[in-house]
Phi, psi and omega in degrees: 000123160267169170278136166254014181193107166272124166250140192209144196287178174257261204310159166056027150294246159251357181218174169036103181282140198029021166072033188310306192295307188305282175000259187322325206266322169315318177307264148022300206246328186293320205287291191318312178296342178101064157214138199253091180296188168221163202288308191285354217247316162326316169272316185330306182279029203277138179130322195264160191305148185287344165291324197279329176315296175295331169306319167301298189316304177283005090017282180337127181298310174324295191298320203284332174292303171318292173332295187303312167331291167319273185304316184080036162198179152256179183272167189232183176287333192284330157331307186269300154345301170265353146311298200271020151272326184290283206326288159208063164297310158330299158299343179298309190314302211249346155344297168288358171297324238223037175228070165243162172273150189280183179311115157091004182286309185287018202239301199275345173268022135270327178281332164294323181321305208294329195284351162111006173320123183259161164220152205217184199194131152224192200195152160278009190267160171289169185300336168287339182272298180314310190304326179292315181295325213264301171318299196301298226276334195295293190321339172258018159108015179231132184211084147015143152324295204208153178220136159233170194224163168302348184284336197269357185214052234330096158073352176270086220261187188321173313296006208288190170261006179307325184260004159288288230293334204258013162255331165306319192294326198261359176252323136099072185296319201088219200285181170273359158289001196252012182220162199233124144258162192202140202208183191233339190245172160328299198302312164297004191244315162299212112129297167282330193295272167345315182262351194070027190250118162336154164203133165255117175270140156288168165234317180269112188119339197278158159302288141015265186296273211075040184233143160305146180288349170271355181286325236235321174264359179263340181304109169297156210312329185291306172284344182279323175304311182299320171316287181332292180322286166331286199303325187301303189319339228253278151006257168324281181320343194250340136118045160278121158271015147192171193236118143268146181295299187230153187315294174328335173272000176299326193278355171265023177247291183347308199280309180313317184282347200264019177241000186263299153333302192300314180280016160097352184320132135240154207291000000 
């Protein structure tokens, strides 16, 4: 038995090198309101449907203090509502700068093709969100089998397993040991864990890792290693069966699970 079905996330992925556009847009509007988040409190949800996202956010005890300060109350759902109407036109503006594909994703997902690999893809992002990403990315040569979004599985997007389960059906992938997923956040690593299925994370590019592709090549080398080194654990804790550095290492973690699959391993 081999693997036959690959799902693999979109933003800090195969697109947008460090998840950059949700960042900036998260940033933006949280800002616009008097309320000042950090690059981590931001990212932590990153990966979940985008209301959930802000709602998580707005959770935080820091942010929920901030809020309360601000507001003279706490927040409520009509709250996380009009964020995310702020929200997202704003990511819409900038979406198609931030879908281009990163290095080798389209070179090494012909080469999983040609190996008989099907691919499929989810996201936090909506379908409206998606149409901007999934064009931009086709024109530079990368196009998913199939893409589902939390909208196709009426709104229950990461962690549940659902939009894995409805790209198994529509690809028709087989069981789910026979399928890998691969993502940049928590949330993609539960998402499999949740589904039963593998999971691989990236690190150059993730969310995870959190550095810009010029933060990530200027960083000396002692320091950019200790980072990797964190997200993987970060990773492995979150319920990764194997870690790649860059996108390009996919067909050897492929191979590594499908000798683990032989020796009876299941996910």
């Amino acid at each position: 038995m081999r693997l036959r079905g690959m799902v693999l996330d979109w933003a800090g992925t195969t697109v947008d090198y460090g998840c950059m556009a949700p960042v900036q847009a998260f940033m933006e509007v949280f800002r616009s309101l008097g309320l000042e988040p950090t690059m981590e409190e931001v990212r932590a949800p990153m990966g979940l449907l985008k209301w959930d996202h802000i709602k998580t956010m707005l959770e935080m005890p820091r942010i929920s203090r901030q809020f309360e300060e601000r507001m003279g109350r706490s927040f409520t759902d009509e709250d996380v509502d009009r964020i995310h109407e702020l929200f997202e036109p704003k990511l819409l503006g900038s979406l198609e700068r931030f879908s281009h594909p990163m290095a080798s994703v389209v070179e090494i997902v012909e080469r999983l093709r040609a190996d008989g690999m099907k691919i499929g893809a989810t996201t936090g992002y909506t379908d409206t969100m998606m149409r901007i990403v999934a064009e931009t990315a086709r024109k530079d040569g990368y196009e998913p089998d199939c893409w589902i979004t939390p909208d196709s599985v009426g709104g229950k997007g990461r962690p549940y397993p659902y939009m894995i389960y409805t790209n198994m059906i529509r690809l028709d992938m087989g069981l789910p040991i026979q399928v890998v997923k691969v993502g940049d956040t928590a949330s993609d690593m539960q998402e499999a864990r949740n589904a039963g299925v593998w999971a691989i994370g990236i690190l150059k590019g993730s969310s995870m890792l959190g550095l810009s592709e010029e933060e990530t090549a200027s960083m000396p080398a002692s320091d950019l290693e200790a980072l990797l080194e964190k997200a993987k654990r970060q990773y492995i804790e979150q319920g990764a069966h194997d870690v790649v550095e860059i996108f390009s290492q996919l067909p050897d973690a492929v191979e590594r699970i499908n000798r683990r699959l032989l020796a009876g391993e299941r996910p």
